[in-house]
N, C-alpha and C positions, 0 to 999 in steps of 0.2 A: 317671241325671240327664242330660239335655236339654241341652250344653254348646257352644260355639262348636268346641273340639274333637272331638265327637260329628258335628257335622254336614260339620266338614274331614276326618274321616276318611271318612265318606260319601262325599265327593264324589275323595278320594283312592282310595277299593277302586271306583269307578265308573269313573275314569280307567284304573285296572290291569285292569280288565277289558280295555277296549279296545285296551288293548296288547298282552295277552296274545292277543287273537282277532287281533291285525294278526300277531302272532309264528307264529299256527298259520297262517293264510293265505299268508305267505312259505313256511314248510314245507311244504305244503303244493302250492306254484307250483312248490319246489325236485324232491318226489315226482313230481310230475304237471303236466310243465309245460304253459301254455295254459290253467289251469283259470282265469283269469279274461280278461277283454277290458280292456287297459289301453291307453287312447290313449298314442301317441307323446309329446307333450308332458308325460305325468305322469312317464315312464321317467329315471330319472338321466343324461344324456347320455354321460358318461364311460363313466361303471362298467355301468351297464344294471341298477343296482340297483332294482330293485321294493318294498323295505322300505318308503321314503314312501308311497308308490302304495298298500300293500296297509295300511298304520297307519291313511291318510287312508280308506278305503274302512272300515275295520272303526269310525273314529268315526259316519260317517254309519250305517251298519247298525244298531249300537247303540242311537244316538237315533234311529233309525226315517227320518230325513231322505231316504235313497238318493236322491242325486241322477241315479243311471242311468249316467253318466258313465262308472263300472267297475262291471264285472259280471261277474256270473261266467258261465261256458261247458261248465262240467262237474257234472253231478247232484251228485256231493262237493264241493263249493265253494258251490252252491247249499244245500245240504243244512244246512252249517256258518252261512253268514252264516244261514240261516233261525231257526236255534238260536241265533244270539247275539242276535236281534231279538230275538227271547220273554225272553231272560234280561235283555235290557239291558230292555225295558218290566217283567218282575216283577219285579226289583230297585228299578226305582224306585217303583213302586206297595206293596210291601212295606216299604221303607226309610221310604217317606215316611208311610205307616199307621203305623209301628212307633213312630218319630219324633213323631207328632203325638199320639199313644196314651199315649207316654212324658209326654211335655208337660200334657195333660190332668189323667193322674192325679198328676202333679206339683202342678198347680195346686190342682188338689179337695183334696190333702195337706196342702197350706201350712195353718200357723194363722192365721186371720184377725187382720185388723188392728184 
């Protein structure tokens, strides 16, 4: 069934993707550092912490938005965001198929009024 909960856990495992791909991209910087081009301005001043930087980079990848802003600089960094664009568009091309699929044969189910 087709629920308001159904559709907030959707957009809940859509959000933990992108967090889990900003989590492997610090990893990632931490292995192989330089693997992206992060302007000044986005770097934590203090700390020189990259986690902001590489979380807000892995939303846009996701939804396909890349504003070019950060980028990556190394074949493995390129290689990874490449892989979360595919999953973040068949995730939601799948979910939303799945979702509306649900919904349909829910409705043709129902007994008429």
């Amino acid at each position: 069934e087709v629920t308001t909960d159904t559709i907030a856990g959707a957009a809940c495992a859509y959000t933990l993707l992108a967090m889990l791909w900003g989590n492997l991209y610090v990893l990632l910087e931490i292995v192989h550092p330089g693997s992206f081009a992060i302007p000044a301005p986005w770097r934590m001043e203090l700390s020189g912490d990259l986690a902001p930087a590489l979380l807000y980079f892995s939303f846009m990848t996701l939804t396909t938005v890349g504003y070019g802003d950060i980028t990556p600089q190394w074949a493995g960094a390129g290689g990874l965001a490449a892989a979360e664009a595919v999953v973040g568009q068949l995730y939601l091309a799948i979910t939303i198929a799945r979702l509306v699929g649900l919904h349909i044969s829910q409705r043709n189910a129902a007994p008429p009024r």
